[in-house]
C-alpha positions in Angstrom: 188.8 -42.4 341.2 189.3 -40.2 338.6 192.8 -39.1 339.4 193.4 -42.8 339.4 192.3 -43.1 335.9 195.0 -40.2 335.0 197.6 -41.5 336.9 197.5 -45.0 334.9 197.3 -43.1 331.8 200.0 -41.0 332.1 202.1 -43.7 333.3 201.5 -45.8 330.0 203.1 -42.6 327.9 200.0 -40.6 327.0 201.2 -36.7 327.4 197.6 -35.6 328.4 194.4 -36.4 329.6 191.4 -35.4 330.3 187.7 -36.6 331.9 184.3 -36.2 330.9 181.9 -37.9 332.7 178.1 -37.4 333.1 176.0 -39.1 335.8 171.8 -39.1 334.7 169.3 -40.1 336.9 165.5 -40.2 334.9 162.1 -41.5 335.4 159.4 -41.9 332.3 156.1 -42.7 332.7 153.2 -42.6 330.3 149.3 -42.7 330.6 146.7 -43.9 328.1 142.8 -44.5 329.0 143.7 -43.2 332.3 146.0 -45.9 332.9 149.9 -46.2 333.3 151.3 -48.0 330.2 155.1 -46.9 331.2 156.8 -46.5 333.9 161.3 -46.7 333.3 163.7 -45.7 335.6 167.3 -45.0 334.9 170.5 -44.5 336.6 173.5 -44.2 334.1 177.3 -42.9 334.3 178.7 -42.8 331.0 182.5 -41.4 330.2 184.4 -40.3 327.6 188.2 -40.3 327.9 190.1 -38.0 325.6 193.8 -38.3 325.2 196.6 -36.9 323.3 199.7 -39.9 322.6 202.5 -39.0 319.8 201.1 -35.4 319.1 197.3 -36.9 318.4 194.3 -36.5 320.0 192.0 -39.3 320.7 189.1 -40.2 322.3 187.1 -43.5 324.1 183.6 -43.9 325.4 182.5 -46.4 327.9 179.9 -47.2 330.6 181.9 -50.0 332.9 183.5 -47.7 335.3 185.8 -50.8 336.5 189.4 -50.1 336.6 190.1 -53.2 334.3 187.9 -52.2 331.8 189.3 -48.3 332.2 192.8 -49.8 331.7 191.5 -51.5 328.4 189.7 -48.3 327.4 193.1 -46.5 327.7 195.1 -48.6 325.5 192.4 -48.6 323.4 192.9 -45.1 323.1 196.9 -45.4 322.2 195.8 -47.7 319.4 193.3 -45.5 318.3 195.8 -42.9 318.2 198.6 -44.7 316.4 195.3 -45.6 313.4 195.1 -41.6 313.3 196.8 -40.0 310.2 194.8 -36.9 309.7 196.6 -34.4 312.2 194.3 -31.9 313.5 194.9 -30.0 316.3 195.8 -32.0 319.6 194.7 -29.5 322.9 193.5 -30.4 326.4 192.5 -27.1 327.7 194.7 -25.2 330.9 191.3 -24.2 332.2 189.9 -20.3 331.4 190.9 -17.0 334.0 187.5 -17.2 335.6 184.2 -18.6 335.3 180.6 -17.6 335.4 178.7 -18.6 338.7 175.4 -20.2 338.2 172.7 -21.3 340.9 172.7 -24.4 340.4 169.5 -26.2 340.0 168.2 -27.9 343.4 165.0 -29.1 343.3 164.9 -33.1 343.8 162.1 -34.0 341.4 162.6 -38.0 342.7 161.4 -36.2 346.1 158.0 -36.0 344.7 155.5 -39.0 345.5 155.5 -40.9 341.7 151.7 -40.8 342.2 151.8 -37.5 342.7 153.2 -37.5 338.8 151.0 -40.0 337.9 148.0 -38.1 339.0 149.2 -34.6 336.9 149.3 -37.2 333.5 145.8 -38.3 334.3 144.1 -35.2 335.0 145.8 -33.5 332.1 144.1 -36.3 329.9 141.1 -36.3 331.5 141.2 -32.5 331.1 141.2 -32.9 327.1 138.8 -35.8 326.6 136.0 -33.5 328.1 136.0 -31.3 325.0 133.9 -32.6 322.4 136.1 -32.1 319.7 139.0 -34.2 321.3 138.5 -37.8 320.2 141.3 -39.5 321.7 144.9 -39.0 323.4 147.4 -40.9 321.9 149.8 -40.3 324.8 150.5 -38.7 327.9 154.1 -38.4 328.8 155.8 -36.7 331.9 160.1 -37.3 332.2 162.1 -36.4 334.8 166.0 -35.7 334.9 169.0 -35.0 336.9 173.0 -34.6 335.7 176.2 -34.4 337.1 178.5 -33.5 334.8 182.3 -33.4 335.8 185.6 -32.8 333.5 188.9 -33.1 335.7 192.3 -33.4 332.8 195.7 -33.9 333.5 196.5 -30.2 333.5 194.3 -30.2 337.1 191.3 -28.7 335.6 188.4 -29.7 338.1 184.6 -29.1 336.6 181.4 -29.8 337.5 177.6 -28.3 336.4 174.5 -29.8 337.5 171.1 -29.8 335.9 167.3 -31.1 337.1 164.2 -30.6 335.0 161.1 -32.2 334.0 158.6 -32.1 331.4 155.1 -33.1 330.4 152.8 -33.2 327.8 149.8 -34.7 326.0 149.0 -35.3 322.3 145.3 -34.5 321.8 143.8 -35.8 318.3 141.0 -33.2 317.4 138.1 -33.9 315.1 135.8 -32.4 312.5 134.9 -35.1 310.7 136.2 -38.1 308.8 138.5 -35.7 306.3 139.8 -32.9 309.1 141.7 -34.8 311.9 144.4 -33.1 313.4 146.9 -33.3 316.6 148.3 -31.0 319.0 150.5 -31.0 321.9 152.0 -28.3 324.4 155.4 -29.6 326.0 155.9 -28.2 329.3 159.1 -27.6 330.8 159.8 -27.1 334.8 162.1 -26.8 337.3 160.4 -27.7 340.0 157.5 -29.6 340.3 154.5 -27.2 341.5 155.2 -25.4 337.9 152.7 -27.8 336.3 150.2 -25.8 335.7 147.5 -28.5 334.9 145.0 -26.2 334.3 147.0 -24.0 332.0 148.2 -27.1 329.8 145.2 -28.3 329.1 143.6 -24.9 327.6 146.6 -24.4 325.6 146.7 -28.0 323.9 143.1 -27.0 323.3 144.1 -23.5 321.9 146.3 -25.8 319.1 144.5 -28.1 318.5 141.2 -26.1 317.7 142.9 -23.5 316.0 143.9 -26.1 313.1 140.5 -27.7 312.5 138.7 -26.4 309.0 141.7 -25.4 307.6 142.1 -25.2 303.8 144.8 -24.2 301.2 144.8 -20.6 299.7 145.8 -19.4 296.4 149.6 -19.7 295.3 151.5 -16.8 295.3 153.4 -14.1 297.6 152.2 -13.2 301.0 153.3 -11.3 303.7 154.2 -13.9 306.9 154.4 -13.8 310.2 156.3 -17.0 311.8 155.2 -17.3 315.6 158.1 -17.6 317.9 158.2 -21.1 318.3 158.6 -21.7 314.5 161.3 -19.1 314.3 162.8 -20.6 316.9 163.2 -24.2 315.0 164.2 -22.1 312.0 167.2 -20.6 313.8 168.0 -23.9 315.0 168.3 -25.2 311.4 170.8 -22.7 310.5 172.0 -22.2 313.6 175.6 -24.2 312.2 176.8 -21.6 309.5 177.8 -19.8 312.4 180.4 -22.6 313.1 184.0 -22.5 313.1 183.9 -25.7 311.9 181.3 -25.3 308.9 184.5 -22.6 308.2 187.3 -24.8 308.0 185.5 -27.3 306.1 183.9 -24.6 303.7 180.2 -25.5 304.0 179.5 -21.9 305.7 178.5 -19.0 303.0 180.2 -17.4 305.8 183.5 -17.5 305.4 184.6 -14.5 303.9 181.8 -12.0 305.8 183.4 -11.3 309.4 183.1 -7.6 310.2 180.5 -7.2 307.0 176.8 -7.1 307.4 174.6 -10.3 306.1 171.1 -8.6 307.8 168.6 -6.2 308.3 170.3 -3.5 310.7 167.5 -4.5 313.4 168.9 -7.9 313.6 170.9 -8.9 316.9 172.0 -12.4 317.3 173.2 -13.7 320.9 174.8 -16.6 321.9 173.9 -16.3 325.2 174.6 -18.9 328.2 173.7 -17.0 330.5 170.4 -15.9 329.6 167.9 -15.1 332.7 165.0 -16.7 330.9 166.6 -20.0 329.4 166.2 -23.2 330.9 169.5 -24.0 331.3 172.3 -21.7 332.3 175.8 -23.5 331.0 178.9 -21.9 332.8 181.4 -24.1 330.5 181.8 -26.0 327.9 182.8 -29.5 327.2 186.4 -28.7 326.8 186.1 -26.6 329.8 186.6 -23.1 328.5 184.2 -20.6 330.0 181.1 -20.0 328.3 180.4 -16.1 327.6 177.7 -13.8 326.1 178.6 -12.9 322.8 177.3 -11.5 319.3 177.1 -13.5 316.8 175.1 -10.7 314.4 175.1 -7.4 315.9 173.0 -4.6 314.0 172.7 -7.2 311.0 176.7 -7.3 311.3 178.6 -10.8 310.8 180.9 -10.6 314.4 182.3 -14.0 314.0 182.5 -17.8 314.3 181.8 -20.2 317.1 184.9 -22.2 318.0 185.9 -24.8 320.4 189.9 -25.4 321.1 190.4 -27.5 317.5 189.1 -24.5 315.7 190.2 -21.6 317.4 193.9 -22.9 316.7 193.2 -23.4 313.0 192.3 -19.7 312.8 194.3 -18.4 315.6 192.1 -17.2 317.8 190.6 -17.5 321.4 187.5 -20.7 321.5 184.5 -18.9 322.4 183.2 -21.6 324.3 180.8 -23.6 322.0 182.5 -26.8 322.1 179.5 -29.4 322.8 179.3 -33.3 322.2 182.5 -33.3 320.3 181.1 -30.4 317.9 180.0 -26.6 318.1 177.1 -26.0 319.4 175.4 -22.4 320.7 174.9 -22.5 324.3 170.7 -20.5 324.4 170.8 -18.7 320.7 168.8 -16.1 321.3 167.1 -13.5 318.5 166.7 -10.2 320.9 163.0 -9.3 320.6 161.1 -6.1 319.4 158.3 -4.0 321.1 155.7 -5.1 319.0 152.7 -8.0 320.4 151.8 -11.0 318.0 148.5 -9.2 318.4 149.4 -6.1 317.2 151.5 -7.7 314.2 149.1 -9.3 313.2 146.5 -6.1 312.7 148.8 -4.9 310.2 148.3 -7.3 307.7 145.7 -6.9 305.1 146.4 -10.3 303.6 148.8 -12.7 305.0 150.1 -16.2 306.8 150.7 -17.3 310.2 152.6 -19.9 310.2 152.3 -21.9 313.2 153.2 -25.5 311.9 156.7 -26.6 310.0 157.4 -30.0 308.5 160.6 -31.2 307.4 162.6 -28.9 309.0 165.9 -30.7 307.8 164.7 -32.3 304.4 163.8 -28.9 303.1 166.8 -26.6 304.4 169.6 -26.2 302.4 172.0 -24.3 304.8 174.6 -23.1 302.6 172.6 -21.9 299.9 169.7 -20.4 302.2 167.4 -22.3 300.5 164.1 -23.7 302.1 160.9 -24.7 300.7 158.8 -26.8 303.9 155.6 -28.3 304.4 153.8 -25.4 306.5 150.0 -24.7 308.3 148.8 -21.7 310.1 146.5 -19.1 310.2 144.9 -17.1 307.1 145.1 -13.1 308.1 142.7 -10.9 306.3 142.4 -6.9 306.8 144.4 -7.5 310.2 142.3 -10.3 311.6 142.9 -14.0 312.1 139.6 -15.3 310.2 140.3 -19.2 309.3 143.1 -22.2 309.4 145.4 -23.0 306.8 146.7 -26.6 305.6 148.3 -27.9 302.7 150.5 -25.5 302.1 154.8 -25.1 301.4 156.5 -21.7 302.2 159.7 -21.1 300.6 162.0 -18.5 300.6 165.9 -18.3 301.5 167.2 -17.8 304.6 169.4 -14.9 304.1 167.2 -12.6 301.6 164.3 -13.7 304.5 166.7 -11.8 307.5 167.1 -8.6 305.5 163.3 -8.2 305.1 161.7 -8.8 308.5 159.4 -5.6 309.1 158.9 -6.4 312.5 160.1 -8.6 315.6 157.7 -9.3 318.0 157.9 -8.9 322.0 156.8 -12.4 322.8 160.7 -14.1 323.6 160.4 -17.8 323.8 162.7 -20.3 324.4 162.6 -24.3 323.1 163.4 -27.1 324.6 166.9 -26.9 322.3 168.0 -23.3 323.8 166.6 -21.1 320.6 165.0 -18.2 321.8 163.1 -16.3 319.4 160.2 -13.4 319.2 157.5 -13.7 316.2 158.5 -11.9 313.3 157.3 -10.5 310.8 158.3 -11.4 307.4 158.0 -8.4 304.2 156.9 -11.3 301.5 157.5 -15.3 300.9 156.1 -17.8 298.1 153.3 -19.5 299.9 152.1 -22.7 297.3 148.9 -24.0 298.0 145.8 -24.1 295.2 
């Protein structure tokens, strides 16, 4: 089918083209009062056609896979093309030397009886309801997926990854009283289906959720802070684009200027790392079908370099790393390496500080080229080492770059998100908390 498609649009005058097409197969469903409120199944193929016509590269998306409506779609693209008149960088990629093998993902989550799903959302909220200080659960969600992804060009490139996963969770609503409501909720990621740990999701939703109740603000001023891992995580995310090839070319990187120099603390090591043994998902290529690699993007606190994908590595003349995602640049499982040091033991050394456990307004309150971040934030008060009450009502602020060149310590405790940022809990030297 597909070399159909690139015969017919080679024959209408289009020098190159290229494939992208992703087949998802998913299944929702949702309890509430021990009941199921949602149940949706899914089965789409959606494609994106990119094509270079006079020296300009341009691009289509479509989900009728007919060969009428993939004619239309092409000339489409020619028009689209002749419309262009910013000329960037027209490339559909040879293919790389070699590729990483990855074991693919095999389990066959639709093999599992639906009840048998069903069942894991009901105990889970059953599970919470029977502690006192859960008043309701707003949801229970489980969601299942499987991908085919294939990218075949003109230049006989012939792709394809796979990916199957699923993942549950339940928001509890935990009360004091009238004036200290709160919600918690532990997503859990598997791939395969006896890694629901029902059990184990239910004491740590619990965990949360009673570790927020009777919180209060603290005094305004400068604390020592330790960020857990899944906070750093989202943190990292944020920022996560300065290291762009494109935030380079378009000057909205503080970057630009600092390859080869060092922008962090010496214990600092950044990885872009595809590969990783603990991420969820291992990515052997990219979108444009270049090779995906391990690489540093800070090593020893040192600047090593930009992310590219094809458009970008031409403009500055040099190889694309393999970071070209949904039409931008993306890292493939951004990983801070960890230290030696347990949350538990980081925390002991603090005579008076924050964990913070809870960001808001993650993208509101980030300025990424100035550094600059001042979020909504709750946690933990730490006193003479020990964890002795919550904390709400609170903004930490701080910038980004002063904040990498003064973490004391980085944890042990790795963690990945559901977005591919793997981070330890660090500790932090001193940030403005604001509360009273």
């Amino acid at each position: 089918m597909y070399q159909t498609w690139l015969k017919l649009g080679l024959d209408k005058g289009i020098t190159d083209l290229e494939i992208y097409a992703v087949k998802n197969r998913s299944l929702k469903l949702s309890v509430y009062q021990n009941k199921l409120d949602q149940h949706v199944q899914s089965e789409v193929e959606s494609v994106t056609i990119r094509g270079i016509y006079q020296n300009k590269l341009s691009t289509v998306r479509f989900e009728n896979l007919s060969l009428e409506n993939v004619d239309h779609m092409l000339n489409q693209l020619i028009e689209n093309a002749k419309a262009l008149t910013v000329v960037e960088p027209a490339i559909i990629f040879e293919g790389s030397k070699s590729y990483p093998v990855v074991e693919e993902d095999k389990f066959d989550f639709s093999a599992v009886p639906v009840i048998d799903k069903i069942n894991l959302l009901k105990k889970l909220e059953q599970g919470l309801l029977k502690n006192p200080a859960v008043s309701q659960v707003q949801t229970t969600q489980y969601q299942e997926v499987a991908s085919v992804t294939t990218l075949v060009n003109s230049k006989g490139l012939n792709l394809s990854r796979t990916q199957s996963y699923a993942y549950a969770y339940a928001i509890g609503v935990f009360k004091k009283d009238e004036s200290d409501i709160q919600t918690a909720y532990d997503i859990k990621l598997a791939k395969k289906f006896e890694d629901f740990n029902v059990d184990q999701m239910i004491q740590t939703t619990l965990d949360m959720g009673l570790a927020k109740l009777g919180g209060k603000s603290i005094p305004t001023k400068a604390y020592p802070v330790i960020f857990n891992n899944e906070m750093f995580s989202d943190i990292l995310n944020v920022f996560s684009s300065i290291f762009s090839g494109e935030a380079a070319y378009r000057n909205i990187t503080p970057l630009k200027d600092k390859v080869g120099k060092p922008i962090f603390d010496s214990k600092i090591n950044l990885v872009n790392d595809p590969l990783h043994p603990d991420a969820f998902f291992k990515v052997p290529f990219d979108d444009e079908g270049v090779a995906c690699q391990q690489r540093y993007v800070v090593k020893d606190g040192v600047f090593t370099g930009f992310n590219h994908n094809l458009k970008t590595a031409k403009i500055f003349n040099t190889e694309p790393t393999g970071n070209g995602f949904g039409g931008s640049i993306q890292m493939s499982n951004f990983v801070l390496q960890p230290g030696n040091t347990s949350l538990e033991d980081m925390i002991k050394g603090v005579e008076d500080g924050v964990l913070i456990t809870d960001l808001i307004g993650l993208h509101a309150g980030v300025k990424t080229i100035s550094g600059e971040f001042s979020l909504q934030a709750a946690g933990q008060k730490i006193e003479q080492g020990k964890i002795v009450r919550a904390v709400k009502m609170i903004v930490v602020s701080g910038n980004f770059f002063e904040m990498m060149n003064h973490i004391i310590t980085l944890g042990s405790d790795l963690k990945f998100n559901l977005s591919g940022v793997a981070s330890p809990s660090v500790l932090v030297e001193s940030l403005v908390i604001s509360g009273e």
